[in-house]
Steps between C-alpha positions, in 0.01 A plus 500: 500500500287363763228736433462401155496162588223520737322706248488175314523264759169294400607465183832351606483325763141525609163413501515570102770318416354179353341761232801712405667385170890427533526765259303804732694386731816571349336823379467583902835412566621714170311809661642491839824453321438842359409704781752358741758611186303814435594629893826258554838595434616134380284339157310168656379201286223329559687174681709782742100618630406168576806397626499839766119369500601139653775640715263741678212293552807210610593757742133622608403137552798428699500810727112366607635126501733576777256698677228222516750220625626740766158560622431092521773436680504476899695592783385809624627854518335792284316420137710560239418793328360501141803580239446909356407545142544716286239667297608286188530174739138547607390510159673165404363329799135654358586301231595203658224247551479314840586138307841690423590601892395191684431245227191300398270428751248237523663190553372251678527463852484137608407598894676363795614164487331285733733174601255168525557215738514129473153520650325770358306464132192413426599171269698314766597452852853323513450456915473140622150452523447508898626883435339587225150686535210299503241727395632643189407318253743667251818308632601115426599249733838290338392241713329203242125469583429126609 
């Protein structure tokens, strides 16, 4: 089963996807359907493939999941070792695009925080004005001007 669907993995679920009618599509699915009957002892339908479809990349995606959190976490002691695949595993993680592992990047990252005092800013210096810097011309006095 996995075979034929990475035969027609573009199609599917890849970079061809936007152009593949819902009806080729269901033509793929029909035709994987009939090989996976043509060398299985039980009859499949097309909604028992994808189901087995979902469950195995579910399981694929999970396997690497746990893997990557182990690996961020801390506290010394020897790296976790990556989980073993088997042949048909490796081929659904092929499949898998990074988005679908870790998520979707690019968000935006705001950079550290940085806390301001009473006294810092360019508009306004809130110091009594026998504190406050006399040469920057950027801060105001509260004090009224005579």
């Amino acid at each position: 089963m996995v075979e034929e669907i990475v035969r027609v993995e573009p199609q599917l679920f890849g970079a061809l996807v936007q152009h593949t009618t819902i009806a080729r599509k269901m033509e793929l699915w029909q035709r994987i359907v009939d090989r996976v009957n043509a060398v299985g002892q039980h009859p499949r339908n097309r909604d028992d493939i994808r189901t087995r479809w979902n469950d195995l990349r579910g399981k694929v995606r999970s396997m690497v999941s746990r893997h990557n959190i182990a690996v961020q976490k801390t506290g010394g002691g020897p790296p976790p070792t990556p989980p073993e695949l088997t042949a048909w595993e490796e081929e659904v993680l092929h499949i898998l695009h990074p988005e679908g592992l870790a998520g979707v990047g690019g968000g935006m990252d705001s950079g550290p925080e940085r806390h301001h005092t009473a006294t810092e800013g360019p508009e306004m210096s809130i110091l009594p004005p026998e504190e406050a810097p006399s040469d920057d011309s950027s801060s105001v006095s509260l004090e009224p001007d005579d």
